[in-house]
VOPAGU-2260 file (C-alpha; in pm, 1 decimal, decimal comma):
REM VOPAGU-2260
SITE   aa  ch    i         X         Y         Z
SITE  UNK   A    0       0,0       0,0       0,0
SITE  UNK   A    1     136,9     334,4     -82,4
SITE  UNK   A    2     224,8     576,6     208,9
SITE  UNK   A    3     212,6     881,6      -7,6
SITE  UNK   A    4     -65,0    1163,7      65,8
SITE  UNK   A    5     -63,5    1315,1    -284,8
SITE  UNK   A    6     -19,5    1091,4    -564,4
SITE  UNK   A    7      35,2    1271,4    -956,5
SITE  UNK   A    8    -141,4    1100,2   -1225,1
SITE  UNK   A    9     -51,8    1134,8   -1565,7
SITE  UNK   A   10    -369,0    1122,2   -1860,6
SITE  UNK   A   11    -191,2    1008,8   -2161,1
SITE  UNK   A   12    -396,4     879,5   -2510,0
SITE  UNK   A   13    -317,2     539,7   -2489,2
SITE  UNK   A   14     -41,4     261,6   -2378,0
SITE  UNK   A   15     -13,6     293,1   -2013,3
SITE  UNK   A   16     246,2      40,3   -2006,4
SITE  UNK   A   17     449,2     179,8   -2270,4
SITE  UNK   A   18     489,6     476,2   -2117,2
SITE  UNK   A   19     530,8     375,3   -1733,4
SITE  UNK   A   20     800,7     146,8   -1949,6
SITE  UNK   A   21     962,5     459,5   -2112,3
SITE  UNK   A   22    1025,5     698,7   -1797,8
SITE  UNK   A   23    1141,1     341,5   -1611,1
SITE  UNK   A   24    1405,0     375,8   -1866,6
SITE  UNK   A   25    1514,5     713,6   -1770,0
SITE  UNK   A   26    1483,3     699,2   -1394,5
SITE  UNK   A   27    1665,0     369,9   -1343,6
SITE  UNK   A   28    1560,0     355,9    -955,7
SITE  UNK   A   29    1202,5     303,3   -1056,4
SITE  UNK   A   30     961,0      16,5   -1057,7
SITE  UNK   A   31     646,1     -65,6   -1241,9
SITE  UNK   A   32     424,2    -142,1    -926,9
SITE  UNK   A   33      76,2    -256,9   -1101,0
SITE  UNK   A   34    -105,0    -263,7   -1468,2
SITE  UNK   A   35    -444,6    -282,3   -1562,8
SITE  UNK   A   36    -654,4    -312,2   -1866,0
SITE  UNK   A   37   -1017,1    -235,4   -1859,9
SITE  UNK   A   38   -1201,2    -295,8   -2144,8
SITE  UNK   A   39   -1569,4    -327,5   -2252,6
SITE  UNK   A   40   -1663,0     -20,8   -1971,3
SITE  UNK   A   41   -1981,2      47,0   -1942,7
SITE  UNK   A   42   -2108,3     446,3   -2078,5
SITE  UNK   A   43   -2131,5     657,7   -1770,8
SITE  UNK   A   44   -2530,7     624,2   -1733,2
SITE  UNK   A   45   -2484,0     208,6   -1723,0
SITE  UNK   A   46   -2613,4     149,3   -2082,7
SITE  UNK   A   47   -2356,6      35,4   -2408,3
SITE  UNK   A   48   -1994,5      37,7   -2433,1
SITE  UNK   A   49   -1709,6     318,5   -2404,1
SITE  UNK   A   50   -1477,2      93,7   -2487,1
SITE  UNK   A   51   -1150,4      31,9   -2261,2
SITE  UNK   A   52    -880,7     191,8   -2057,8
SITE  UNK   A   53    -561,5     153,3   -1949,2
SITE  UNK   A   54    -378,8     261,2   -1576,7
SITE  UNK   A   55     -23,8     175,1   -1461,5
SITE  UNK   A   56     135,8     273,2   -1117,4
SITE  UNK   A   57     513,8     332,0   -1092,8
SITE  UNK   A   58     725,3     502,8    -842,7
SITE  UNK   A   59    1032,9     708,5    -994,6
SITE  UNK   A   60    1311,3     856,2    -732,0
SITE  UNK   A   61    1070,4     748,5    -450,3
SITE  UNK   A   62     752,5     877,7    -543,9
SITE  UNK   A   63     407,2     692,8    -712,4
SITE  UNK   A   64     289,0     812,3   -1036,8
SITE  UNK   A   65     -11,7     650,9   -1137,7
SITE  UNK   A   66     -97,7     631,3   -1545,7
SITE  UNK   A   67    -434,0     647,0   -1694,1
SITE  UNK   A   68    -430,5     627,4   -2105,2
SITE  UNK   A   69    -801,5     678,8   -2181,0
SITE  UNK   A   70    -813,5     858,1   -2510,4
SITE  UNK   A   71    -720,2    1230,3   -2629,9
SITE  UNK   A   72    -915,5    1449,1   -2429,8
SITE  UNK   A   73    -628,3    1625,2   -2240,1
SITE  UNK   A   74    -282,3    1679,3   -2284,8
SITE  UNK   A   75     -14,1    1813,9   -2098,3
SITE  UNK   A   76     117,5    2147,2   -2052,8
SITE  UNK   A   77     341,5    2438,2   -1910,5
SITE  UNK   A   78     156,8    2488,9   -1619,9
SITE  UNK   A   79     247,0    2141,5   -1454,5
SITE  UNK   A   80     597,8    2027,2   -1493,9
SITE  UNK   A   81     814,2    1831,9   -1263,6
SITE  UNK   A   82    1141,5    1982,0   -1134,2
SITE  UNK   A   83    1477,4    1687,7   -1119,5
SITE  UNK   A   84    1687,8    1821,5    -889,7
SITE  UNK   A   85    2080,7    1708,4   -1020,4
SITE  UNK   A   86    2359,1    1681,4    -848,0
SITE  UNK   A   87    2536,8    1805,1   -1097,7
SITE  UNK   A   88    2634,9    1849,3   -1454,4
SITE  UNK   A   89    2672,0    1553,4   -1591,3
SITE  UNK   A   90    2297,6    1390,3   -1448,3
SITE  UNK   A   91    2131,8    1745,3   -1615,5
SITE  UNK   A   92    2299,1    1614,1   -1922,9
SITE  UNK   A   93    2155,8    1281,1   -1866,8
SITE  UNK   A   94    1834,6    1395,9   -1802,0
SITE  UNK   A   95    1807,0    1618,5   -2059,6
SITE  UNK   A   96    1962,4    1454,6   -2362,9
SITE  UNK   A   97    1732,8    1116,3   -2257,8
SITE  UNK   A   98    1418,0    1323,4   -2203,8
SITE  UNK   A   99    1466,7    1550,6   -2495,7
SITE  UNK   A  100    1539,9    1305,4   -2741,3
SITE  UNK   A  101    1347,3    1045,9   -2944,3
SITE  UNK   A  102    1074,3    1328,5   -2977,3
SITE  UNK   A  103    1102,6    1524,3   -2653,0
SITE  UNK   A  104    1223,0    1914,8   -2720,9
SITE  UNK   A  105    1408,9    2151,5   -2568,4
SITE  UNK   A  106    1251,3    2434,3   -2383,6
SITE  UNK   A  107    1457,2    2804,1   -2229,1
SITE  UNK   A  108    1592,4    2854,3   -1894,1
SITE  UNK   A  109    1625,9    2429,9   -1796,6
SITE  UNK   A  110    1263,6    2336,3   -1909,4
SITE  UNK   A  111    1220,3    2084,1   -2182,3
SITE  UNK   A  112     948,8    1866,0   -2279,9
SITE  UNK   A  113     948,2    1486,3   -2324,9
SITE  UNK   A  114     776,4    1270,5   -2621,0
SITE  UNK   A  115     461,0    1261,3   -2386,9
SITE  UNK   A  116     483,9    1635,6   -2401,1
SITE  UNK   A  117     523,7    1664,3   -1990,8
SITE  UNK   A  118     716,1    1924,2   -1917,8
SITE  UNK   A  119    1003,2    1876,4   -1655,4
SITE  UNK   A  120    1308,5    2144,7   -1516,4
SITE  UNK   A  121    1620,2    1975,1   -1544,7
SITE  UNK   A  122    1833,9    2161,5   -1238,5
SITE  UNK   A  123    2177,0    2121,5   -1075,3
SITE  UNK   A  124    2077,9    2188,7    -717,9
SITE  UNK   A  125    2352,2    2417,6    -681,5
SITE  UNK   A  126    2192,3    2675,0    -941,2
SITE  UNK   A  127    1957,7    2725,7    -593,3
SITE  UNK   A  128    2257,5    2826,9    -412,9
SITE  UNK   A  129    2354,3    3080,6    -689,7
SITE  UNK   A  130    2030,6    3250,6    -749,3
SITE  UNK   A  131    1989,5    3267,0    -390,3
SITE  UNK   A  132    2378,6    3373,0    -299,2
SITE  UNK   A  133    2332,3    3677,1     -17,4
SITE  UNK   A  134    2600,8    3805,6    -291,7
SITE  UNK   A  135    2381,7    3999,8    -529,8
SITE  UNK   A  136    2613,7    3990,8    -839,7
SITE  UNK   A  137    2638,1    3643,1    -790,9
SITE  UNK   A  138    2191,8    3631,6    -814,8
SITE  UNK   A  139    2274,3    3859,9   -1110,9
SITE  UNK   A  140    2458,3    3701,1   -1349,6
SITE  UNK   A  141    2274,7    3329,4   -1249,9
SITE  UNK   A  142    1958,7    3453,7   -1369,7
SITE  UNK   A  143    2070,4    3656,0   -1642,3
SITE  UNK   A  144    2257,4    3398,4   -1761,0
SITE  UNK   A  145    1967,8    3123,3   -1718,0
SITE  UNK   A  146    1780,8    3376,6   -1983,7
SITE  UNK   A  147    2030,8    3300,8   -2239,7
SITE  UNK   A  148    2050,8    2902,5   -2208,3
SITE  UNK   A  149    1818,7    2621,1   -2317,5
SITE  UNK   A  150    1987,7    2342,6   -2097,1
SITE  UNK   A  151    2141,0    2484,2   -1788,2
SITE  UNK   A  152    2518,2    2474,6   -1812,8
SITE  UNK   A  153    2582,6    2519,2   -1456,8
SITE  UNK   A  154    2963,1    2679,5   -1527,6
SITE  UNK   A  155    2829,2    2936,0   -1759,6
SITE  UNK   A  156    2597,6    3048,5   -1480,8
SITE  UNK   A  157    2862,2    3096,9   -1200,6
């Protein structure tokens, strides 16, 4: 049973498993934890057939996602994205080059877009430290140099 209070779930069209499968590939610490297919659903008022639908559950870096692929009806945007905190460089490029390519895109200021079109901030945890120094040219050139970059390069911004 899952511990966790809040749990995100991700509408995709279709393929639940497929694409619990695909960020399982990125996040190697995480684990498909159930699959379900439901198919010949009642409508909503008890009478015919909607058809099927698809959930997954999988926990990446510690926390439950669950997965429902039930058709077209919403897709994701800007105003949800999830933040991966890096350690440093070289897991931002990870990150980005896994979750940016094979149809993901790039996006300004550390924010890119995977295949799914879920938007995620790819951030070495010490750009925190920078844009929060008590030194003000330090905050400065951080942020003015986060303007200027697609992925953050985090020795361009010091």
């Amino acid at each position: 049973m899952n511990n966790q209070k809040i749990t995100p779930c991700l509408w995709v069209e279709r393929d639940a498993k497929a694409v619990a499968e695909y960020y399982l590939s990125i996040f190697k610490d995480g684990k498909l934890k159930d699959y379900r297919l439901f198919e010949n659903m009642p409508n909503a008022d008890g009478t015919g057939n909607d058809g099927s639908f698809e959930t997954a559950v999988m926990e990446l870096a510690g926390i439950e996602f669950s997965i429902l692929a039930a058709g077209p009806m919403f897709k994701f945007n800007e105003a949800i994205s999830l933040v991966i905190n890096c350690k440093d460089q070289n897991e931002v490029d990870y990150y980005w080059e896994s979750l940016t390519s094979d149809g993901g895109e790039e996006g300004p200021c550390g924010w890119c877009k995977d295949k799914y079109g879920l938007s995620w901030q790819v951030v070495p945890v010490e750009y925190f430290e920078l844009i929060h120094s008590s030194d003000s040219a330090v905050r400065r050139k951080a942020i003015m140099n986060t303007f200027k970059q697609k992925k953050l390069i985090l020795s361009e911004l010091k």
